[in-house]
N, C-alpha and C positions, 0 to 999 in steps of 0.2 A: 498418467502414462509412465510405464518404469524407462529406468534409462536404458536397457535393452531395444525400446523399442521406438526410441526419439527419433526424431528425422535428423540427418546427420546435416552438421552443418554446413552451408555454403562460404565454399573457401574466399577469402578476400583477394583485391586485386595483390597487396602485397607479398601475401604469402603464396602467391600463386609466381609471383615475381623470382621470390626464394628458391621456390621449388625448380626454376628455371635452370637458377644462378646454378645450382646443385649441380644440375645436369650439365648445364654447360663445364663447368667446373670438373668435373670425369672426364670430360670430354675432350681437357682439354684446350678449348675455349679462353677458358681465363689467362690463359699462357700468351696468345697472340693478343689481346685485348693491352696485355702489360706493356708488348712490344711498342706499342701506340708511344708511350713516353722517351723510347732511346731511339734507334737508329732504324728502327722501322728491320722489317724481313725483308731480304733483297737475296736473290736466286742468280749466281752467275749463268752467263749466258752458254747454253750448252744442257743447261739442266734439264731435268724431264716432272722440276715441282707444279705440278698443277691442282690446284683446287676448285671447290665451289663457287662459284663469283661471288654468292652471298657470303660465303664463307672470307673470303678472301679480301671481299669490301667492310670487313667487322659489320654487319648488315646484323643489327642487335636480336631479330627475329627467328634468324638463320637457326636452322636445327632443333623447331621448338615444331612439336607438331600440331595437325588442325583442328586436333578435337582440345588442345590446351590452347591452343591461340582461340579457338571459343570462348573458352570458360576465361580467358582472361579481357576479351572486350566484353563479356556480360559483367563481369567483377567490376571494370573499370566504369564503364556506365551506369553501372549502380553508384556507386560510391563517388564520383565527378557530377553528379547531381543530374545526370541524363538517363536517367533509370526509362523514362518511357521510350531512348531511342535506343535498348535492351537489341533487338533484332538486327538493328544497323551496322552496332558496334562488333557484335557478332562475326557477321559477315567480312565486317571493311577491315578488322582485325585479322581473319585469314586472307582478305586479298592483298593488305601490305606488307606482308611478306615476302613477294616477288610478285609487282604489279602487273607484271606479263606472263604468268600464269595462270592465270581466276577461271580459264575454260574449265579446266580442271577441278574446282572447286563446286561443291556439289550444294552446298548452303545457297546461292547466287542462281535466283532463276534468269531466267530467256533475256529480260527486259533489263536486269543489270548488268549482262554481260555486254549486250547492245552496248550500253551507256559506257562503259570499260572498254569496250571496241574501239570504238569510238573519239577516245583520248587518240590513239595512235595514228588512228585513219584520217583523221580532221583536228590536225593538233591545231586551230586557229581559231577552234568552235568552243566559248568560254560565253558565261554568261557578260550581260552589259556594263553590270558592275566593275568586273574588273576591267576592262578596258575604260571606266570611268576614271576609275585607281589609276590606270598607268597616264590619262591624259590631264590627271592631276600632277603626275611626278614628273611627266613633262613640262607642264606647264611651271615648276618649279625648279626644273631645270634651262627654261628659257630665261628666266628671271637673273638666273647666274651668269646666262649670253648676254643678255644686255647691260648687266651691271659692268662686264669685264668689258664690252667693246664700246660702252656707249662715251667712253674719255679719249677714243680715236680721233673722232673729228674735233670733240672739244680739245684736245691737244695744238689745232693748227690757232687756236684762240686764248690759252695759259698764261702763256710766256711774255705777249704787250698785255692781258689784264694786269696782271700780277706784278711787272718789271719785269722776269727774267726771260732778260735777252741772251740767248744763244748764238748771236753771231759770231764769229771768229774775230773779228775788230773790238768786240768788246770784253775785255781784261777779266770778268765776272764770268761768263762763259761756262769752265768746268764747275763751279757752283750751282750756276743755274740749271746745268745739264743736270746734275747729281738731283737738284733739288725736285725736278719737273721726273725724275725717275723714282725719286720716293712717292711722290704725289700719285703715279701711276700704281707702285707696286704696293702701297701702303693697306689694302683689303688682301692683299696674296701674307703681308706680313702678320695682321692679326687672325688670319687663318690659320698658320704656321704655329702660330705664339699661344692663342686664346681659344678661337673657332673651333677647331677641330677637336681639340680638348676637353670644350663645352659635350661634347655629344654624348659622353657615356653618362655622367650624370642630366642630362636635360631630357635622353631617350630614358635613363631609370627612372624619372621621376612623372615625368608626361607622355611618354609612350610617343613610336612613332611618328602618327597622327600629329599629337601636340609639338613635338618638336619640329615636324615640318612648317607647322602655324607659326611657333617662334620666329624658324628662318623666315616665313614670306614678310610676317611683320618690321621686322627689323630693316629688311630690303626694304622694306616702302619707305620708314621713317627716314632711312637712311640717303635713300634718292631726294628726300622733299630738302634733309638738310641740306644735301652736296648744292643742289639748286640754287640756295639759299647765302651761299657762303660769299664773303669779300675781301679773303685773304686765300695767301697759298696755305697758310697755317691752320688755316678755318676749312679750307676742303682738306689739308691730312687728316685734320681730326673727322671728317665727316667720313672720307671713305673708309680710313679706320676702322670705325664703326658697322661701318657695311660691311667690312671680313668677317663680324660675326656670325650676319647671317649669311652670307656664304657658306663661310665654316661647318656650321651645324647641318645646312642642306646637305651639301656635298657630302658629308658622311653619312648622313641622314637617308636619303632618298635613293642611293640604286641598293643598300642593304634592306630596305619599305618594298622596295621592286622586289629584288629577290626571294625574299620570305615569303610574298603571295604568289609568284608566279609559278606555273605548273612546269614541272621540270624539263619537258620536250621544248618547249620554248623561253625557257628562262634568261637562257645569253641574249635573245632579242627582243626581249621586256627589259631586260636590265641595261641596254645598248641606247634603249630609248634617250638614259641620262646625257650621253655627248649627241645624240641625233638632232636634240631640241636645246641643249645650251648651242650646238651650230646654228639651229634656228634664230637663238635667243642672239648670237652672234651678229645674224644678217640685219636682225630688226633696228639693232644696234646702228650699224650704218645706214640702214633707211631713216632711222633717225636723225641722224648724223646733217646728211642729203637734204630731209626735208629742212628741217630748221636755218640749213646756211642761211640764206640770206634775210634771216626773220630781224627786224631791228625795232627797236623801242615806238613802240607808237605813239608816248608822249616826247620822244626826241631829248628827255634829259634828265629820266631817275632811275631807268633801268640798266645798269650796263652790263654790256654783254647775254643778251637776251638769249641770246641764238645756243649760246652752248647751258646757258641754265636750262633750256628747255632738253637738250640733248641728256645731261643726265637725270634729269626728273623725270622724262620718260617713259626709265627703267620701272618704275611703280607699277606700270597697270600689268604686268603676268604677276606680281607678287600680289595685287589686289585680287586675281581671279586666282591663286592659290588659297588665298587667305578664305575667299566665298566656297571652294571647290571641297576642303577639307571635313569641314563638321558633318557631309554626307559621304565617307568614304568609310570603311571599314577598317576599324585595328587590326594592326600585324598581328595572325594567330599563333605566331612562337613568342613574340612579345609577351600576350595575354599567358599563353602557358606557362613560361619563366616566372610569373607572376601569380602562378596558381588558380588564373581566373578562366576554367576550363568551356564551364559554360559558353561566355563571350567568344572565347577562344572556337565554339562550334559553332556559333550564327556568325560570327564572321567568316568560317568558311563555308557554312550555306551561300551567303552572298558571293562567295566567287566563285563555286561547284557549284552546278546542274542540278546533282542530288543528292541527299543527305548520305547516302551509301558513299558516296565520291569524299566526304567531309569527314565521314565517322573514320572514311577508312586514314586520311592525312592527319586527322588528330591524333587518332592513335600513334601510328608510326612516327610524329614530330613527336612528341611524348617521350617513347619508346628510343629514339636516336639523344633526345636532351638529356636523359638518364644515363644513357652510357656515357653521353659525353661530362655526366657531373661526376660517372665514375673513375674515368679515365685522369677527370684533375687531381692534381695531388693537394690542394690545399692553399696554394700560394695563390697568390695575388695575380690578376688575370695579364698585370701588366709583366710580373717576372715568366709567368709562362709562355708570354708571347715568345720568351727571346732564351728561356731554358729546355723547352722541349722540343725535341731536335724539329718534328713535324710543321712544326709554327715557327720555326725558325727558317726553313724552306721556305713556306709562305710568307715571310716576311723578305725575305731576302727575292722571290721574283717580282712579287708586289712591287717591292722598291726600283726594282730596276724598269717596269712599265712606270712608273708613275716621276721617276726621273727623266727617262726618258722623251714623256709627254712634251716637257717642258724645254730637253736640250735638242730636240728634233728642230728647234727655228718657228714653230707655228704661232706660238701666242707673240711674240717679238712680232711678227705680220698682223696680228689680230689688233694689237694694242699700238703698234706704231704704224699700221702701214697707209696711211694719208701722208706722216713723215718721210715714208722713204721714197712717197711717189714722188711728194712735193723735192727730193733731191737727184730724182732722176727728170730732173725739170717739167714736171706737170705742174699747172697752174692748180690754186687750191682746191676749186669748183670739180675740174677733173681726180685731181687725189681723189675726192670724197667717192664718184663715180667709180674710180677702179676700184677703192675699196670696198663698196658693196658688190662690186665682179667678185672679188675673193668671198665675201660673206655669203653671197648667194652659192657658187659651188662647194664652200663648205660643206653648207647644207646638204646639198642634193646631193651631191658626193657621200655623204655620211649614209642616206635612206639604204643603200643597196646592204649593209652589214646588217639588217635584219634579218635578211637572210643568207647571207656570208658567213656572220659569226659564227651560227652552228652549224652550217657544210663546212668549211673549210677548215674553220677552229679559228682561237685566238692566235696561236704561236706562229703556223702559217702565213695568218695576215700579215704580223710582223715580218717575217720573215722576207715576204715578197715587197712589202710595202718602204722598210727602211732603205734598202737600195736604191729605188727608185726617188726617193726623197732626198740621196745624197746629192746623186745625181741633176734635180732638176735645180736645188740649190747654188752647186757650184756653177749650173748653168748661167744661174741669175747672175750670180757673184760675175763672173768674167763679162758679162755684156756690160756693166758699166764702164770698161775701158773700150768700147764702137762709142766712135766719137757724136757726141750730143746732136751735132746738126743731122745725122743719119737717121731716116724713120725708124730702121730697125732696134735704135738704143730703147728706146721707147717701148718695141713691140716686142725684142726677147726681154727684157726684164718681166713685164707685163706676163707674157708668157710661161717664163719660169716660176715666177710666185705663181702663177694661177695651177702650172703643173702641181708643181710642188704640193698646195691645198688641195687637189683633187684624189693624189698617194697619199695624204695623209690624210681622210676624212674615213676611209673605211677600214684603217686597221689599227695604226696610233693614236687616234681620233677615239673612238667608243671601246677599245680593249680594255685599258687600265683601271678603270672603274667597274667594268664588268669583270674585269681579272681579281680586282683585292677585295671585290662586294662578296666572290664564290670561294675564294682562296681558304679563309679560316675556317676553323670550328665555333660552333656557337657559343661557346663558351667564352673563348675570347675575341669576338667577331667582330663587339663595338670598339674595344681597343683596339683591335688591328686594322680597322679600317681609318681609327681617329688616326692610327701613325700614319698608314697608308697618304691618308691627304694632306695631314700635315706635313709629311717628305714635299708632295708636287707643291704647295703651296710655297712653300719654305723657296723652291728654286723658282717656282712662277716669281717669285715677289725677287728672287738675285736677276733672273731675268730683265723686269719689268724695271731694275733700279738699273743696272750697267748698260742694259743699249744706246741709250743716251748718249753717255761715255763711248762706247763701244764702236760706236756707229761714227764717233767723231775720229778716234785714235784709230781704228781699224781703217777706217776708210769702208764704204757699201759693199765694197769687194771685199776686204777683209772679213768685217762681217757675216758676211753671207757664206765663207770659206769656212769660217769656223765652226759654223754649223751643221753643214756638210760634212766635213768629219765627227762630230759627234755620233752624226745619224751611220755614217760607216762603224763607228765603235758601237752603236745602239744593237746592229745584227749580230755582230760575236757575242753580246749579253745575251741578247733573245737565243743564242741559239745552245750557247755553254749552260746557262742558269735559269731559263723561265720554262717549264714544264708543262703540256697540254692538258687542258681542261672540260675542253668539247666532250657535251655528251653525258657527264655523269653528275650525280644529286651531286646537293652540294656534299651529302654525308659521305659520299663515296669517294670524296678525291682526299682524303686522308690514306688512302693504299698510292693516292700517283705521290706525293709527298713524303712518304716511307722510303725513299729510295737515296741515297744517301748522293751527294752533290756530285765527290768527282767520279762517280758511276756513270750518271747521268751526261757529266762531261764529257767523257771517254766516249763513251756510248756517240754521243753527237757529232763529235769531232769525226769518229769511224765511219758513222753516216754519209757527213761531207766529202770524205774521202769515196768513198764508195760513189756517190753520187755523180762528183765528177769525169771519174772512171769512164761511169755507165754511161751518162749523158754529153759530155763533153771529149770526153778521147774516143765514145762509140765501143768501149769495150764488152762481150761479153763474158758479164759477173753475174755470179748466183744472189738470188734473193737474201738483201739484209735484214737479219735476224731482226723480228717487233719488240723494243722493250718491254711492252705491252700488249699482247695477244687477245683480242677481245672475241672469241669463238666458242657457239656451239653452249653459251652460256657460263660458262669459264675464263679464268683470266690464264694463262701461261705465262709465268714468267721466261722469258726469252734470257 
């Protein structure tokens, strides 16, 4: 055959890549894509820039058209070793492009389009598998509630095992305070220090999956030693130990959510993380409850029976993580980072319906990890976190939900509160009782943000949620001066910690982790979320050492005051610096984090004002301009 009249050749996925870049690159394109590194495109308000929303979302597909968006999922399926799912790749390559226009798409007969329908009309219809997935990352997140509350009630029992006595007559006191608060805080410290640290090499090297095995492991060993232990020095080291696997889950596990869940419901698969550590919470003080009064049944070689068994407990959700794991599916951006494309597509069969649903999410997660490897400059994922203005955003609202978590008063209730029943004069047996009152409407208080999180959004919740928590605080705080003999001292205190956990169970409660699991790019996702928890942990563990102290110097009232205001300083952060997130991939909220800080200030601060105007003086004022215009398939910068 002369070469005149050779079959020409079939272009590769790369060079069909190039051929893209080209175009884009005329186009234009490559201009806005550089902006990703500096201060982001920001349109003052008044303007009339409006684009493409794919355009505008750097939507790496944008502008490529559908007879080359063809030719480049038959290229990629040829060459990623899925050459016989040639027809799918086809297809799912022009439908992600803009997921909600595939009517239009003439490749996609009757019965795909159904299945694409579908997604939107029944976003809760997912196959079994992954709702297997999520009640494994629950169930490893309960593992975290129990490890955190199950030292509650063992706390009313510490202090005569160990010697330290806290009484006010005795001279050692602020020692044993300090000491009984490291004892507490000591798994929030190697969270901090080690834990959370652990995750970017433990996820590079064992994948997802395996490092959630790690955490549940470790949590088990970790429970049997604390059990085990017959010093105060011999449970530091033991819970110590236990920070590990905390550490690693917590970073671990709502970034595992995310990656698999389908974008319509992502905020409430990934919410799942605090719905079931509140669970993991309450189990805690049923624990607590059940053991009080368990005592040695040989009468004279067990001592202290009752709270060994309280935190050995903690094992059995780590035990049903541990069983749960080897039948769940690997994260399919994990496996793609990894170049293991294949896995990376039966793992998403297992959690899509049908391989058109899979072909099409491989591709497109592909397709956004490329841009976002183009977008890096080279450095180290931990200097980009904190040089690229975009990640710097995200680093800076992350921080302030996941500080906040902590200075909001709620874990100080979770970790001490049998202590502060027992000094609002409840006998022991009763502390224990109220404190599974707070543990139980944690919980149930948390369920409703399933579906709150993405009607309402994260920043909202906050928003209405922190006042309210000042508020029922400072409430608690002043009833300890209604004098003791009065039923009432009793019943507001009770009351206000009970409010108090009810405003924070669906909005302070499951945001922060759902907020720094969506926040980053993938690029640096595992190191911003390791800082992410290593911040909350860092202050859990300043927490969990100074109440102690706190509670003695302060007085319950002090105490309770000082948190109260932090939760008033918590809405000026939520409202000056933490950004909305409801609603878009995770790819997409790289354009809401383009916008430079004191914009965004300005912007909010005028909101407030306006707001008050409107609804509090009853004035009528004209509609406040949307930062963000989401219409008509465009974004408006306002």
């Amino acid at each position: 055959m002369s070469p005149d009249t050779e079959k020409p050749t079939t272009p590769t996925f790369a060079r069909l890549q190039e051929q893209v870049a080209a175009e884009k690159a005329l186009s234009g394109k490559a201009d806005e894509k550089r902006e990703l590194q500096g201060d982001g495109e920001y349109v003052e308000p008044g303007a009339t820039n409006t684009v493409s929303k794919a355009q505008a979302l750097d939507n790496p597909l944008s502008g490529i058209s559908l007879d080359r968006l063809e030719e480049m999922g038959r290229a990629f399926a040829r060459e990623k070793g899925l050459g016989e799912y040639e027809v799918e790749f086809a297809r799912g390559a022009q439908a992600a492009q803009d997921p909600l226009a595939f009517e239009s798409l003439p490749l996609l007969s009757d019965e795909d389009k159904e299945v694409l329908r579908r997604e939107t009309t029944h976003r809760w219809s997912h196959p079994a598998m992954l709702y297997f997935l999520v009640i494994c990352c629950s169930m490893a997140a309960a593992t975290q509630g129990m490890d955190e509350s199950a030292i509650n009630g063992a706390n009313l029992f510490l202090g005569p095992q160990f010697g330290l006595d806290t009484s006010k007559s005795n001279p050692d006191a602020g020692r044993n305070q300090w000491i009984l608060g490291l004892v507490n805080g000591s798994p929030y410290l190697c969270c901090a220090v080690l834990g959370c640290w652990l995750t970017a090499p433990v996820n590079h090297w064992l994948g997802r999956r395996g490092a959630m095995f790690l955490g549940a492991f470790i949590s088990f060993a970790g429970c049997i030693w604390s059990a085990c232990t017959n010093s105060w020095g011999h449970l530091l080291g033991a819970r110590f130990f236990l920070g590990i696997g905390i550490g690693i889950n917590s970073a671990t596990v709502p970034v595992f959510a995310a990656e698999t869940a389908p974008p319509l419901i992502r905020g409430a698969l990934v919410m799942q993380w605090q719905v079931w550590t509140a669970f993991g919470i309450m189990l805690g003080t049923v624990s607590s409850l059940v053991f009080y009064h368990v005592g040695d049944p040989s009468g004279a070689h067990i001592t202290g029976l009752n709270w060994r068994l309280m935190l050995g407990s903690a094992l059995l959700p780590a035990l049903f993580v541990m069983l749960q794991v080897p039948f769940i599916p690997e994260s399919p951006r994990w496996l793609i980072g990894r170049g293991r494309y294949v896995q990376a597509f039966e793992s998403l069969c297992r959690i899509r319906y049908t391989k058109l649903q899979a072909a099409r999410d491989l591709f497109f997660i592909n397709a956004l990890l490329e841009e976002e490897a183009s977008v890096a400059s080279g450095k180290s994922a931990i200097v980009e976190l904190f040089t690229v203005a975009r990640n710097r955003r995200a680093v800076q609202a992350s921080s302030i939900v996941m500080f906040m978590q902590q200075f909001c008063g709620i874990n100080v209730i979770a970790y001490y509160s049998s202590t502060i029943f027992r000094q609002a004069s409840f006998s022991e047996i009763s502390a224990l009782g109220a404190s599974l009152g707070f543990g139980t409407l944690n919980w149930v208080f948390a369920a409703p943000a399933v579906w709150t999180i993405d009607t309402f959004g994260r920043r909202t919740l906050l928003l209405t949620t922190f006042p309210l928590m000042a508020l029922f605080l400072l409430m608690t705080g002043l009833a300890f001066y209604i004098p003791e003999s009065s039923k009432a001292h009793i019943g507001v205190i009770v009351l206000g910690i009970y409010l108090h956990c009810m405003a924070y169970s669906p909005g302070e409660g499951p945001v922060p982790f759902t907020y720094s699991a969506e926040a980053f790019p993938f690029y640096v996702r595992d190191v911003g979320m390791s800082y992410a928890t290593a911040l909350t942990w860092t202050f859990n563990f300043i927490v969990a050492l100074t109440f102690p102290r706190l509670l003695d110097a302060f007085t319950p009232t002090g105490a309770f005051l000082w948190y109260a205001g932090w939760n008033a300083i918590g809405f000026f952060l939520v409202l000056l610096f933490v950004p909305e997130t409801k609603g878009l991939s995770l790819e997409e909220l790289d354009q809401v984090f383009s916008v430079p800080t004191f914009k965004h200030s300005a912007y909010q601060l005028g909101a407030l004002g306006h707001g008050f105007r409107k609804y509090i003086l009853r004035q009528r004022v004209e509609p406040y301009p949307a930062l963000y215009a989401w219409e008509d398939g465009t974004i408006a910068k306002a």
